[in-house]
mmCIF file of the N, C-alpha and C atoms, coordinates in Angstrom:
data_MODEL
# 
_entry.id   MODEL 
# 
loop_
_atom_site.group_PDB 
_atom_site.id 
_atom_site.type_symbol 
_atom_site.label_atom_id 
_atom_site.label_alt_id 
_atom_site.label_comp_id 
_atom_site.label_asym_id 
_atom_site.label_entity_id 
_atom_site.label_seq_id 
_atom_site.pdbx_PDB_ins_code 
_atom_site.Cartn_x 
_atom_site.Cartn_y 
_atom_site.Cartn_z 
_atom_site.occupancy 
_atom_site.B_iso_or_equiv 
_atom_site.pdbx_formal_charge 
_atom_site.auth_seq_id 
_atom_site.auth_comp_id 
_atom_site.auth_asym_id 
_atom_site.auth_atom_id 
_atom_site.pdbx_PDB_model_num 
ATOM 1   N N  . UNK A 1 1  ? 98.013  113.455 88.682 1.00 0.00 ? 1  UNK A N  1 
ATOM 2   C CA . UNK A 1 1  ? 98.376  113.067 87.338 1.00 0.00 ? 1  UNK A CA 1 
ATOM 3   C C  . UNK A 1 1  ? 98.953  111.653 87.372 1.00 0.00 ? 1  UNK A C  1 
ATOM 4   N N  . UNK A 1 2  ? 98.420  110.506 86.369 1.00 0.00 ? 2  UNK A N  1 
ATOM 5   C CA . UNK A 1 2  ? 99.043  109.613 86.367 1.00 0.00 ? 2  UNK A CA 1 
ATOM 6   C C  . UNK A 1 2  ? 99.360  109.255 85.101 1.00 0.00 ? 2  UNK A C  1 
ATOM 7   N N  . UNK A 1 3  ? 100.754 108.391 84.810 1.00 0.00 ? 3  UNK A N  1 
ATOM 8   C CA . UNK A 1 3  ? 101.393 108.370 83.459 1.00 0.00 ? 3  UNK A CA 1 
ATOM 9   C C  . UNK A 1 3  ? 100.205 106.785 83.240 1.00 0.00 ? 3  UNK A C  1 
ATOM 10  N N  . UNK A 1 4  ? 100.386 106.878 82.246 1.00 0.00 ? 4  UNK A N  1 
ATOM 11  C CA . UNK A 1 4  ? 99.734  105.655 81.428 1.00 0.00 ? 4  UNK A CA 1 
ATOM 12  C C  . UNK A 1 4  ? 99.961  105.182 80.621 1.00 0.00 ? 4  UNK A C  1 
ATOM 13  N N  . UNK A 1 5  ? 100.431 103.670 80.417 1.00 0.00 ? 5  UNK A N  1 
ATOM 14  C CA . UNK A 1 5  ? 101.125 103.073 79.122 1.00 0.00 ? 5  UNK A CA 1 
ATOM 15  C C  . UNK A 1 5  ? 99.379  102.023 78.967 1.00 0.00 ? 5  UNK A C  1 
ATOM 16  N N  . UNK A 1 6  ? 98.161  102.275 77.809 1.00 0.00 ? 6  UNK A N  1 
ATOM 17  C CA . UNK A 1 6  ? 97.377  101.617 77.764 1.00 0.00 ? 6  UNK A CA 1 
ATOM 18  C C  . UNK A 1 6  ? 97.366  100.275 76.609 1.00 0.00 ? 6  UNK A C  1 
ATOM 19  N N  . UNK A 1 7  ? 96.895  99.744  76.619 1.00 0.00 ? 7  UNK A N  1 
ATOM 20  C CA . UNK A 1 7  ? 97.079  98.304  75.926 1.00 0.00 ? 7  UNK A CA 1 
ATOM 21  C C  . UNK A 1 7  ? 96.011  97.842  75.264 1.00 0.00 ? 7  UNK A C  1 
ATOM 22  N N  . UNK A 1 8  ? 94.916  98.456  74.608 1.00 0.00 ? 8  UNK A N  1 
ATOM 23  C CA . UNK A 1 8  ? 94.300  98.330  74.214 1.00 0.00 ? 8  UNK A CA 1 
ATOM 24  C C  . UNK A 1 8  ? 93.427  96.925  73.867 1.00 0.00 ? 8  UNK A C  1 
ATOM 25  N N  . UNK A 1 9  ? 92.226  95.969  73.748 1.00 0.00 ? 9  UNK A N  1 
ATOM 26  C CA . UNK A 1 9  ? 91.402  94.819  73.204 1.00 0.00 ? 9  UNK A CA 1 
ATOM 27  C C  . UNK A 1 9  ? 92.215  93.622  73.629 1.00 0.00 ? 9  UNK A C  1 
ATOM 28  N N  . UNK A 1 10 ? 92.212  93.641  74.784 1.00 0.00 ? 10 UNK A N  1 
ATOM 29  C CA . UNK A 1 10 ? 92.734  92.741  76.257 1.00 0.00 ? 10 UNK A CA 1 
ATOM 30  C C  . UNK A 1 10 ? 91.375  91.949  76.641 1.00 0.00 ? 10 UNK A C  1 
ATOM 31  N N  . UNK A 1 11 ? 91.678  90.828  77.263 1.00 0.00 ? 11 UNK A N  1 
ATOM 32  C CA . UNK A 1 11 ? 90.550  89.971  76.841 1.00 0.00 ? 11 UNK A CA 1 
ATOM 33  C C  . UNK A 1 11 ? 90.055  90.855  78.397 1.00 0.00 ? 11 UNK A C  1 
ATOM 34  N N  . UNK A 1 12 ? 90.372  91.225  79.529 1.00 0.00 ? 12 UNK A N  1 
ATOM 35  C CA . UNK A 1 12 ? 89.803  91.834  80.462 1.00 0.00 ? 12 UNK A CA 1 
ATOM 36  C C  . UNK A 1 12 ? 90.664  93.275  80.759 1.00 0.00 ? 12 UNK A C  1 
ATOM 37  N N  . UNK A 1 13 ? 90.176  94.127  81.519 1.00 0.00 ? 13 UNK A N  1 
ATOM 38  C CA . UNK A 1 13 ? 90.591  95.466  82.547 1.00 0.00 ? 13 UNK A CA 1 
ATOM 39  C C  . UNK A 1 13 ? 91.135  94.973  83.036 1.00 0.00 ? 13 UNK A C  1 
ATOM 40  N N  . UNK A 1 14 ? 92.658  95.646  82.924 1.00 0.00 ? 14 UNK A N  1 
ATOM 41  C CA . UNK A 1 14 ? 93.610  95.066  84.907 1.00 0.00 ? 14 UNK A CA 1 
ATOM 42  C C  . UNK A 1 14 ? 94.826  95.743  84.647 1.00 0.00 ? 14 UNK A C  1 
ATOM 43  N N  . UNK A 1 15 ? 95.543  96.616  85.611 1.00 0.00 ? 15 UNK A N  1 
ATOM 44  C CA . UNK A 1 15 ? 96.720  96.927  86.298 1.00 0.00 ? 15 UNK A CA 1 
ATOM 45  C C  . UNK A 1 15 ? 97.589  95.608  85.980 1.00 0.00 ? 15 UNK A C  1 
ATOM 46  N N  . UNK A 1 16 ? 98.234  96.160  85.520 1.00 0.00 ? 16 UNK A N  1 
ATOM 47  C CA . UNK A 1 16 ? 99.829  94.905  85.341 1.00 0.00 ? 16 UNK A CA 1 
ATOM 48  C C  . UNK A 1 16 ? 100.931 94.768  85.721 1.00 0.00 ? 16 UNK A C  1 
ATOM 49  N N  . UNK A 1 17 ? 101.374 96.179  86.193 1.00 0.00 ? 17 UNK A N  1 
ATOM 50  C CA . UNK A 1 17 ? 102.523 96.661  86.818 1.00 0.00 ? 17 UNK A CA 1 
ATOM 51  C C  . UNK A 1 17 ? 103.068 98.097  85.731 1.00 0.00 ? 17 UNK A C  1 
ATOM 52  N N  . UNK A 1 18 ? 104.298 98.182  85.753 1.00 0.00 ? 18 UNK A N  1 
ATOM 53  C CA . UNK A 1 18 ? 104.739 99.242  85.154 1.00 0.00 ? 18 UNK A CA 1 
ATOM 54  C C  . UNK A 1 18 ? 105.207 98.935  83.340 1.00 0.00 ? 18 UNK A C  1 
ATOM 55  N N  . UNK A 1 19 ? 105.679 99.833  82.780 1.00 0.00 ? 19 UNK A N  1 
ATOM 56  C CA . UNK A 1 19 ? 106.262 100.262 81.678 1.00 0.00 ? 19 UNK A CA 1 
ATOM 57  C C  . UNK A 1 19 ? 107.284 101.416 81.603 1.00 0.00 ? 19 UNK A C  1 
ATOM 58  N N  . UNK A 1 20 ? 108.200 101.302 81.539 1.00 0.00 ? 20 UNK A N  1 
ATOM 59  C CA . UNK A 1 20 ? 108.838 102.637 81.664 1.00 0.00 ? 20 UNK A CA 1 
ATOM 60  C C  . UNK A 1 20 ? 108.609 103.306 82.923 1.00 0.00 ? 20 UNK A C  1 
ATOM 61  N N  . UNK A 1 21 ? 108.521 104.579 82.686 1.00 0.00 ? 21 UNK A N  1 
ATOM 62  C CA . UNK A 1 21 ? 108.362 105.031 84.218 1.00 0.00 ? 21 UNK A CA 1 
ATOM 63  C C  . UNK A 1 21 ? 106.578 105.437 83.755 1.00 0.00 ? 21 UNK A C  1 
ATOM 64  N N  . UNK A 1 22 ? 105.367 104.455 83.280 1.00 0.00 ? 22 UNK A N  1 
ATOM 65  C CA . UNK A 1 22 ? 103.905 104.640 83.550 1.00 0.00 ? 22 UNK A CA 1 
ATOM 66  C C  . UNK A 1 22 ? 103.420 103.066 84.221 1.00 0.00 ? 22 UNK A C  1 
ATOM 67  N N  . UNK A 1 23 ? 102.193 103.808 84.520 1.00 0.00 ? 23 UNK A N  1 
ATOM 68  C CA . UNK A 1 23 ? 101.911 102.258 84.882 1.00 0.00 ? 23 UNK A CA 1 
ATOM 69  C C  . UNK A 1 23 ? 101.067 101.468 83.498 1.00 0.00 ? 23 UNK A C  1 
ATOM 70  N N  . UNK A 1 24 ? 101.378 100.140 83.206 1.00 0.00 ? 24 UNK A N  1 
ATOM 71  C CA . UNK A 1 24 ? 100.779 99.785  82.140 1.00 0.00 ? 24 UNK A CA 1 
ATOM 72  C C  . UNK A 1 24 ? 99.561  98.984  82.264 1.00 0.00 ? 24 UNK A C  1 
ATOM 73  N N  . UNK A 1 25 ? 98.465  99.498  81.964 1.00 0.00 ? 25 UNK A N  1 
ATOM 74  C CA . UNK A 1 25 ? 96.675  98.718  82.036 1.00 0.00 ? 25 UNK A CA 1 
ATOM 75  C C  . UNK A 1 25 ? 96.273  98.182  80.816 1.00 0.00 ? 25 UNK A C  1 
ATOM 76  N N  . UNK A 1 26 ? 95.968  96.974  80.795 1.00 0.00 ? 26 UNK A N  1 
ATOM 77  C CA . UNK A 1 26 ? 95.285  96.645  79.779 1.00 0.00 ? 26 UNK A CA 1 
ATOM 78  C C  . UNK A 1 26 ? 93.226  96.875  79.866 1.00 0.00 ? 26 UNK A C  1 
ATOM 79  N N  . UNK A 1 27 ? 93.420  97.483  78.603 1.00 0.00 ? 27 UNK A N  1 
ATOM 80  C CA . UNK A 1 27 ? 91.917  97.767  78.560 1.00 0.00 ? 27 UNK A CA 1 
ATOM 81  C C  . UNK A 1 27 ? 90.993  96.643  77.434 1.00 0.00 ? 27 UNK A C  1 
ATOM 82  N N  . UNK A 1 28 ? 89.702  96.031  78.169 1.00 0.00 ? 28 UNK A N  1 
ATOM 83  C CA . UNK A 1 28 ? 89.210  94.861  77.883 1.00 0.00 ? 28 UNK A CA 1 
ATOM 84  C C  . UNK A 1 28 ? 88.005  95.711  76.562 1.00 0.00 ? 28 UNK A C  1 
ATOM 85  N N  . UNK A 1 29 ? 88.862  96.856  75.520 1.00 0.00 ? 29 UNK A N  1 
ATOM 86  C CA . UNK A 1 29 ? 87.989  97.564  74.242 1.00 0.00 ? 29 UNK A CA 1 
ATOM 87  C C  . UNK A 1 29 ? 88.702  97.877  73.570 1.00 0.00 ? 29 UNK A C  1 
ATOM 88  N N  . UNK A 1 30 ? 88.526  97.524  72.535 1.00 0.00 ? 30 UNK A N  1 
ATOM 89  C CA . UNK A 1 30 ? 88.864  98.075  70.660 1.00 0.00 ? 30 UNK A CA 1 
ATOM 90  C C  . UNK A 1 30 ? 89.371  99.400  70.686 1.00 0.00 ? 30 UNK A C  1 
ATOM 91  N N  . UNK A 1 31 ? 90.058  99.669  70.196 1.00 0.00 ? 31 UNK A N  1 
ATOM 92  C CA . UNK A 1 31 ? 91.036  101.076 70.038 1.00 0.00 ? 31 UNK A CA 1 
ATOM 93  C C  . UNK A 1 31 ? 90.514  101.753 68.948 1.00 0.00 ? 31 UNK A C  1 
ATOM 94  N N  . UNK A 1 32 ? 88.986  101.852 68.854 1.00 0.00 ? 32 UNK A N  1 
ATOM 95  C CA . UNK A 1 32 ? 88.768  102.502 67.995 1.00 0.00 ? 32 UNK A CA 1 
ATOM 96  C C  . UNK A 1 32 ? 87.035  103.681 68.120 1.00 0.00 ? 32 UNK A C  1 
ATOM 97  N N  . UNK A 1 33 ? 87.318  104.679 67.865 1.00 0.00 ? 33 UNK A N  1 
ATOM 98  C CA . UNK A 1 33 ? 86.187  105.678 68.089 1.00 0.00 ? 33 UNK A CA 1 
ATOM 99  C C  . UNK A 1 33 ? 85.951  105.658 69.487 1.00 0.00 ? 33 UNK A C  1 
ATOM 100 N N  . UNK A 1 34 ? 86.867  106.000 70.012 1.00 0.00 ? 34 UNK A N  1 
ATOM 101 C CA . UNK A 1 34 ? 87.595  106.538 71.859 1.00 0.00 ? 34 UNK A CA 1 
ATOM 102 C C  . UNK A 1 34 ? 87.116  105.739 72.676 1.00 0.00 ? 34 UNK A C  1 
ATOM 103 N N  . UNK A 1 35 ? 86.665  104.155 72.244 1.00 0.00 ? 35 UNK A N  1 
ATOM 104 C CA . UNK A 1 35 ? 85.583  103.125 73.074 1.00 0.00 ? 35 UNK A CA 1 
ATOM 105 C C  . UNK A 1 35 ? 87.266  102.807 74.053 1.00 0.00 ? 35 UNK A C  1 
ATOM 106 N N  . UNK A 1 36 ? 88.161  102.282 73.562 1.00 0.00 ? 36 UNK A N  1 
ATOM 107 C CA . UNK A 1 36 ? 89.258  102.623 74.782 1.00 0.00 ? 36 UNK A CA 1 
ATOM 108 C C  . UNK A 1 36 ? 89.677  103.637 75.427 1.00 0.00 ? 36 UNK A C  1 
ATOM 109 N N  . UNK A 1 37 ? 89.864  104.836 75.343 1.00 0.00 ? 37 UNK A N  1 
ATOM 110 C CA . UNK A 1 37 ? 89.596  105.982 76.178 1.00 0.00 ? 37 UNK A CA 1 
ATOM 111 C C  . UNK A 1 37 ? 88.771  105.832 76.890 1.00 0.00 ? 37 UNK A C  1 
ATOM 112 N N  . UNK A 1 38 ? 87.521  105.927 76.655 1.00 0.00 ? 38 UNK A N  1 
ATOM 113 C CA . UNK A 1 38 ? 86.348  105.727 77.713 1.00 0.00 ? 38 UNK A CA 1 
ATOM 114 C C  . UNK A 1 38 ? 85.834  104.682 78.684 1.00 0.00 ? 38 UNK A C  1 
ATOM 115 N N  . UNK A 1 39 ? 86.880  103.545 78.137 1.00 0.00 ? 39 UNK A N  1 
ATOM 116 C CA . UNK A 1 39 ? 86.757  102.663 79.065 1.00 0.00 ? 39 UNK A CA 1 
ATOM 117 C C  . UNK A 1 39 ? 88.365  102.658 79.907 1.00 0.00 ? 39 UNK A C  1 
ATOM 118 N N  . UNK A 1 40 ? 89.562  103.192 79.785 1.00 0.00 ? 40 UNK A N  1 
ATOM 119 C CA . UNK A 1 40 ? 90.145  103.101 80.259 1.00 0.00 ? 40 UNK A CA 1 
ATOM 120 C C  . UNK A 1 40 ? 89.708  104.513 81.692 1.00 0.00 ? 40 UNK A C  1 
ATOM 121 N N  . UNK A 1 41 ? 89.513  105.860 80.968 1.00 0.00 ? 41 UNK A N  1 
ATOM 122 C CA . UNK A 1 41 ? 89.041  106.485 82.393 1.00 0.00 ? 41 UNK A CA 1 
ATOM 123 C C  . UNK A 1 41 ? 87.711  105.871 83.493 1.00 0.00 ? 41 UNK A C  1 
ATOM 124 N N  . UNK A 1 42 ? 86.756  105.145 82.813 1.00 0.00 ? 42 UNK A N  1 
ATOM 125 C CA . UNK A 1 42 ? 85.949  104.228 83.744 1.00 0.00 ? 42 UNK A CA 1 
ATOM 126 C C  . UNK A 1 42 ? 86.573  103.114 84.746 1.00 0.00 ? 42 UNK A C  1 
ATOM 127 N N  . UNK A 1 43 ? 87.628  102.358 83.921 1.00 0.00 ? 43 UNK A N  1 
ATOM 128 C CA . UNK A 1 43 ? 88.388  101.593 84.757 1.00 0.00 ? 43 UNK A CA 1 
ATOM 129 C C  . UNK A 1 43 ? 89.181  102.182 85.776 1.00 0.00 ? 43 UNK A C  1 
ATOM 130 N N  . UNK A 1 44 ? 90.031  103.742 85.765 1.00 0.00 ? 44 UNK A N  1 
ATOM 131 C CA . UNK A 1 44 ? 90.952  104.088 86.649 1.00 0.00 ? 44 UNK A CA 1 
ATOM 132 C C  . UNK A 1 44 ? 89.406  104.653 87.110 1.00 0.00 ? 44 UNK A C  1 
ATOM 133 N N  . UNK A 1 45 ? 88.941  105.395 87.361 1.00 0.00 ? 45 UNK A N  1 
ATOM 134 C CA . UNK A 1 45 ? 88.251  105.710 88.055 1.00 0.00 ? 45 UNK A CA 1 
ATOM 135 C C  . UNK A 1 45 ? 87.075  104.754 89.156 1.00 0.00 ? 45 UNK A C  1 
ATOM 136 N N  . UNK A 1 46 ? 86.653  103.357 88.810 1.00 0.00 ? 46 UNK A N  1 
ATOM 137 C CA . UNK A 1 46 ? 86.562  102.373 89.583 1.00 0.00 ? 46 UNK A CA 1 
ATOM 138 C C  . UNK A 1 46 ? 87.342  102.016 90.013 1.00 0.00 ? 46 UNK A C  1 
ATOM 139 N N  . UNK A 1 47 ? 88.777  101.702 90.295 1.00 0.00 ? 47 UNK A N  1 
ATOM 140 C CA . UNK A 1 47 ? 89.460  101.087 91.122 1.00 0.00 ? 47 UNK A CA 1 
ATOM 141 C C  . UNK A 1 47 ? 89.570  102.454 91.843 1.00 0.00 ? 47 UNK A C  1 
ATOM 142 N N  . UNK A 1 48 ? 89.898  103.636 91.559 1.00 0.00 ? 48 UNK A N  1 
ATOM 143 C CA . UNK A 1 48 ? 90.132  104.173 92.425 1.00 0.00 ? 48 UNK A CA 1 
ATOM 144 C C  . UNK A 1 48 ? 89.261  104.998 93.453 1.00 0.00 ? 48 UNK A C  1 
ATOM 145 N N  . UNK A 1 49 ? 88.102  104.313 93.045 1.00 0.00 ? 49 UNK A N  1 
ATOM 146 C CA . UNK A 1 49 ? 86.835  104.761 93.995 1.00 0.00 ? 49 UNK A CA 1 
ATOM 147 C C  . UNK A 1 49 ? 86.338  106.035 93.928 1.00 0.00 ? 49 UNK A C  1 
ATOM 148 N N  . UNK A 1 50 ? 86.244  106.675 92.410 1.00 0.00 ? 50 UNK A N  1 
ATOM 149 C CA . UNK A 1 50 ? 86.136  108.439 92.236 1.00 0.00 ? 50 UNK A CA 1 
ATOM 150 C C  . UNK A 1 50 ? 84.777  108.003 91.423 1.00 0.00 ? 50 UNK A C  1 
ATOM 151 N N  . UNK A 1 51 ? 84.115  108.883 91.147 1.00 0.00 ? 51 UNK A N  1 
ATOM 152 C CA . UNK A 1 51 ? 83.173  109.494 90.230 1.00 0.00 ? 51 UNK A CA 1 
ATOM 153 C C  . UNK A 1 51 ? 84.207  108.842 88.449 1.00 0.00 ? 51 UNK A C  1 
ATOM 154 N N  . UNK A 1 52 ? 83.319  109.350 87.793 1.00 0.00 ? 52 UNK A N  1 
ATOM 155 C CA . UNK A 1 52 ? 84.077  108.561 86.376 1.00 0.00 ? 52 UNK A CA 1 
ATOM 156 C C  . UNK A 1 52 ? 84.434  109.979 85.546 1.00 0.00 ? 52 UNK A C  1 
ATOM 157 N N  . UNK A 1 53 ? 83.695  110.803 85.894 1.00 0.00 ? 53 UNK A N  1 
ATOM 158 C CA . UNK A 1 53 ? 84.003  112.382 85.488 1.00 0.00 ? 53 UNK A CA 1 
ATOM 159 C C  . UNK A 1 53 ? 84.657  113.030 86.270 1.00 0.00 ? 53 UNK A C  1 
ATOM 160 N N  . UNK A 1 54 ? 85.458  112.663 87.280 1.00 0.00 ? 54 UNK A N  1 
ATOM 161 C CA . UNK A 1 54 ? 87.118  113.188 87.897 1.00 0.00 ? 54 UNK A CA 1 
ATOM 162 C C  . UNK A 1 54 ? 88.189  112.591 87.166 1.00 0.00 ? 54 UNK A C  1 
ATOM 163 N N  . UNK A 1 55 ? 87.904  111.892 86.010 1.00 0.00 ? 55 UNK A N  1 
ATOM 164 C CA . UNK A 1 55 ? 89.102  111.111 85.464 1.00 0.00 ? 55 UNK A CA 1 
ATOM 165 C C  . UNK A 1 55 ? 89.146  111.824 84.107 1.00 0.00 ? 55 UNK A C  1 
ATOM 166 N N  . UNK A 1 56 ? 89.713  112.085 83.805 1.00 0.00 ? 56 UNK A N  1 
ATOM 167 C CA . UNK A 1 56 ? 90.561  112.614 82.244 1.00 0.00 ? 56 UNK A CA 1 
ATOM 168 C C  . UNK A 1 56 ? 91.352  112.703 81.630 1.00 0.00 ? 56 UNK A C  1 
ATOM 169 N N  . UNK A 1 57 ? 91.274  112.270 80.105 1.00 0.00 ? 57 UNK A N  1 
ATOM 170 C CA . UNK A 1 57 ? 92.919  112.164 79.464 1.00 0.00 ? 57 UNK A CA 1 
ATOM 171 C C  . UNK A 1 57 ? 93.549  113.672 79.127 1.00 0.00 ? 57 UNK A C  1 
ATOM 172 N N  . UNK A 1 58 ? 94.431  114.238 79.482 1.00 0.00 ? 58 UNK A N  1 
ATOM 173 C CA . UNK A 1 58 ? 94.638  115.470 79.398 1.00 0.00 ? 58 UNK A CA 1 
ATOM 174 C C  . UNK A 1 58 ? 96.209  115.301 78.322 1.00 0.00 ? 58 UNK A C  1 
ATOM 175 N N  . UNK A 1 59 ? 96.792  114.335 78.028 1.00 0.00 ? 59 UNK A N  1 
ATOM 176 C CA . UNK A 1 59 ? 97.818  113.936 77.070 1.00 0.00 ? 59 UNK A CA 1 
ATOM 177 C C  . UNK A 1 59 ? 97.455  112.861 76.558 1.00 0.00 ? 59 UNK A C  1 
ATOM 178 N N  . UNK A 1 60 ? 97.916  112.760 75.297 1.00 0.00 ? 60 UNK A N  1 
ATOM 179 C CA . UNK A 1 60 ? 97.618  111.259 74.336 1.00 0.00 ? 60 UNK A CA 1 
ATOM 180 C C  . UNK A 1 60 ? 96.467  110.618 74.287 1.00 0.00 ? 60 UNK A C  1 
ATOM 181 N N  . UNK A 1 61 ? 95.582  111.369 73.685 1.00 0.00 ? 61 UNK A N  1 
ATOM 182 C CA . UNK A 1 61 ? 94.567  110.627 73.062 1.00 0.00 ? 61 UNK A CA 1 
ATOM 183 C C  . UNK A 1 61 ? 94.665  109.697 71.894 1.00 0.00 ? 61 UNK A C  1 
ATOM 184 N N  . UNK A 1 62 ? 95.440  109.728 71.280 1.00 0.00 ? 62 UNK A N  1 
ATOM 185 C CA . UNK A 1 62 ? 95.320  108.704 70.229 1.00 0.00 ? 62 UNK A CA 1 
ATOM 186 C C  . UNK A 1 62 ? 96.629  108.042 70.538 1.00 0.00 ? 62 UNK A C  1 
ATOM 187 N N  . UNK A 1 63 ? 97.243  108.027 71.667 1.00 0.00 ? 63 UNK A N  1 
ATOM 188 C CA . UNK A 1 63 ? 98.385  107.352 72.056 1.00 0.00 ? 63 UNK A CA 1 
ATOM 189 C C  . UNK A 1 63 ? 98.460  106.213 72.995 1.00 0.00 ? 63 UNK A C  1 
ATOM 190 N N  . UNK A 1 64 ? 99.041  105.389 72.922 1.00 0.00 ? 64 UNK A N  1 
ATOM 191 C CA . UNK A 1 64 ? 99.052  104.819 73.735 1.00 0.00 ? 64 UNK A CA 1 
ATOM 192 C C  . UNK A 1 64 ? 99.653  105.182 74.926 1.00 0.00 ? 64 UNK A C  1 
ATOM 193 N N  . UNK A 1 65 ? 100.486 105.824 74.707 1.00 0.00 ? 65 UNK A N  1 
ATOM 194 C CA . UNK A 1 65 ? 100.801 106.643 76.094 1.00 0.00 ? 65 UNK A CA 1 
ATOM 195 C C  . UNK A 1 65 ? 100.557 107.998 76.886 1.00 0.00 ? 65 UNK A C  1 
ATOM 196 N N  . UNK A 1 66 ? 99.398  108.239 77.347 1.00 0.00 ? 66 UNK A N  1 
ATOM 197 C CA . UNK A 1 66 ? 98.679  109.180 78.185 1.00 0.00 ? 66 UNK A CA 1 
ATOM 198 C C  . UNK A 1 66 ? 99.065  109.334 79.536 1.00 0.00 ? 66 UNK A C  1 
ATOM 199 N N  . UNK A 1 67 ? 98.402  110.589 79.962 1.00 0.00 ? 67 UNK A N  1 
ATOM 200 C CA . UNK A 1 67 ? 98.759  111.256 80.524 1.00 0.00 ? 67 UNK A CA 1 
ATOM 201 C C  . UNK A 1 67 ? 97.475  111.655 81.291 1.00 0.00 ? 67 UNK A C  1 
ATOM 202 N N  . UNK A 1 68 ? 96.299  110.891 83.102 1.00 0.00 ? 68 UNK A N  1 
ATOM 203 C CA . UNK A 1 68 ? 95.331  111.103 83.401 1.00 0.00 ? 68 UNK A CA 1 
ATOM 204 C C  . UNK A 1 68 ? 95.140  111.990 84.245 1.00 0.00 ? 68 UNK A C  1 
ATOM 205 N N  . UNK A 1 69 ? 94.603  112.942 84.368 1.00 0.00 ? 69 UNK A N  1 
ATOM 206 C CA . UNK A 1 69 ? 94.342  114.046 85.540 1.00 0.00 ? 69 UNK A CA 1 
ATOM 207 C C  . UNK A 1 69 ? 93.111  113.056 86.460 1.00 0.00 ? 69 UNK A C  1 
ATOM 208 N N  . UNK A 1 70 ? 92.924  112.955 87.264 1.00 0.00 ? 70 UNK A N  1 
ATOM 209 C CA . UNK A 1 70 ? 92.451  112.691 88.577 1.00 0.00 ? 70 UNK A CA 1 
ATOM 210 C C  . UNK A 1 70 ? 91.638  114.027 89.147 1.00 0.00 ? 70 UNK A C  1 
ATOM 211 N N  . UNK A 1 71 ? 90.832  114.319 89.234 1.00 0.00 ? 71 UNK A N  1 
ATOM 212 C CA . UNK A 1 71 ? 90.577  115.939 90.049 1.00 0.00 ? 71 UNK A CA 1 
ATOM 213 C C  . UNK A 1 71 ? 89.196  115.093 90.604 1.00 0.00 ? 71 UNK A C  1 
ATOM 214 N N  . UNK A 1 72 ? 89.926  114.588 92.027 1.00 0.00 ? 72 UNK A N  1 
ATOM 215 C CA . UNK A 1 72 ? 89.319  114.164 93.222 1.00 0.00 ? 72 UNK A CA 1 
ATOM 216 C C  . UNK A 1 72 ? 90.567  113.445 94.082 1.00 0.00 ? 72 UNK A C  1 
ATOM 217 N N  . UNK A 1 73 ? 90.378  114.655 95.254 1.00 0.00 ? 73 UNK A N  1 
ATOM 218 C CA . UNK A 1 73 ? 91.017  114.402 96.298 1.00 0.00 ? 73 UNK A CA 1 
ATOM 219 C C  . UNK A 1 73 ? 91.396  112.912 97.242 1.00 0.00 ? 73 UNK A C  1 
ATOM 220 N N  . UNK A 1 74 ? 89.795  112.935 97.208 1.00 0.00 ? 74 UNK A N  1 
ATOM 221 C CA . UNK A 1 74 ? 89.693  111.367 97.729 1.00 0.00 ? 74 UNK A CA 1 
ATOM 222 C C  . UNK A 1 74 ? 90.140  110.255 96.855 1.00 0.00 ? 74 UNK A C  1 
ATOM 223 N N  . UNK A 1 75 ? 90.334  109.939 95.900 1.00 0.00 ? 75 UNK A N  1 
ATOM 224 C CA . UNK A 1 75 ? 91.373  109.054 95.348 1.00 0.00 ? 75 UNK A CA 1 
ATOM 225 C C  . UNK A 1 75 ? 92.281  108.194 95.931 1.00 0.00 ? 75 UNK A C  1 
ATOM 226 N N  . UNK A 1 76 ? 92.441  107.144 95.967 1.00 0.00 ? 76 UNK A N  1 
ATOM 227 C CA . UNK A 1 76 ? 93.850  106.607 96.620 1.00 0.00 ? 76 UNK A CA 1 
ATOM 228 C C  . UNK A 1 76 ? 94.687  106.132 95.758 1.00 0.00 ? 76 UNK A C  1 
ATOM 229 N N  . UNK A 1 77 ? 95.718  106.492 95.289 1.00 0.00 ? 77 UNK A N  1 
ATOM 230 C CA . UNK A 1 77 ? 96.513  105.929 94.408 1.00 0.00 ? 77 UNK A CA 1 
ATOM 231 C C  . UNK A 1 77 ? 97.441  104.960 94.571 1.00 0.00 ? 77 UNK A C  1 
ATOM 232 N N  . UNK A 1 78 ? 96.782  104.375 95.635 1.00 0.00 ? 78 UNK A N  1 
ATOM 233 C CA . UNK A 1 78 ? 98.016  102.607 95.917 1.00 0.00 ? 78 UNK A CA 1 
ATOM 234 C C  . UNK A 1 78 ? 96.719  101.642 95.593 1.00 0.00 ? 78 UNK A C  1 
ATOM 235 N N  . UNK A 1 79 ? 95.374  101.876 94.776 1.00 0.00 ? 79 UNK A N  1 
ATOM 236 C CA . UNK A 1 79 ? 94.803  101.021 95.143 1.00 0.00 ? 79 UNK A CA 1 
ATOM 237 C C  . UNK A 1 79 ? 94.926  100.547 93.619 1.00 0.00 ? 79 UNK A C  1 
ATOM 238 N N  . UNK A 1 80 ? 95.766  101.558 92.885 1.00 0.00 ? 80 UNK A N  1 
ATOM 239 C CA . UNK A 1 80 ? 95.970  101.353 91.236 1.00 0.00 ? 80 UNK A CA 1 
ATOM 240 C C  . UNK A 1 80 ? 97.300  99.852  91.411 1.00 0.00 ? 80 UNK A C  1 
ATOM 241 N N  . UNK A 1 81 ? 97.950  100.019 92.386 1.00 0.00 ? 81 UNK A N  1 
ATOM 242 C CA . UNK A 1 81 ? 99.427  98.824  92.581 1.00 0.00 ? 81 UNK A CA 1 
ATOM 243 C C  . UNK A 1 81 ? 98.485  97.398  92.655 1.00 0.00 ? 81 UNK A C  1 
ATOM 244 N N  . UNK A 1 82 ? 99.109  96.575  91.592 1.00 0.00 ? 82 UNK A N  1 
ATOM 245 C CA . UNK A 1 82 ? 98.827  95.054  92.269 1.00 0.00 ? 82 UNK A CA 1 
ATOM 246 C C  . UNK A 1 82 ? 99.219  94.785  93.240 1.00 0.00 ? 82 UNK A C  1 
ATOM 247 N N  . UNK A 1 83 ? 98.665  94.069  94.322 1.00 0.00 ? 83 UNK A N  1 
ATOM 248 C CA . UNK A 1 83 ? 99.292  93.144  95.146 1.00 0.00 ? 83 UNK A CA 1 
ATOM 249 C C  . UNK A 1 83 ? 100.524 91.891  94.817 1.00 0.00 ? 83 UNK A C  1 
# 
């Protein structure tokens, strides 16, 4: 499970660091008719090297603050941290 503070029609995708206790991503799509949802689970799921259907919003869909289930093991979740 990872917390998520999303940021919706960002001129690109990218990890920023935190928000509160989520991590905050800006997503490079319009907040409208789930085109950010669907591009924010495509984005965690490319960095984190999974399938794009192991990623799911399981809290806050129309929120900016969600809540992603992960269901793939292989995942690495330091690869979500900026350098």
């Amino acid at each position: 499970m990872i917390a998520v503070h999303a940021q919706p029609g960002a001129k690109k995708s990218a990890v920023v660091g935190l928000h509160d206790q989520a991590l905050k991503i800006r997503i490079a799509a319009p907040p409208v008719e789930g085109k950010a949802n669907h591009a924010l689970t495509a984005f965690v799921a490319d960095v984190l090297g999974v399938a794009r259907r192991t990623v799911s919003i399981v809290k806050g869909e129309s929120s900016r603050e969600k809540l992603l289930l992960v269901a793939d093991t292989a995942a690495d979740p330091s690869r979500l941290f900026p350098d």
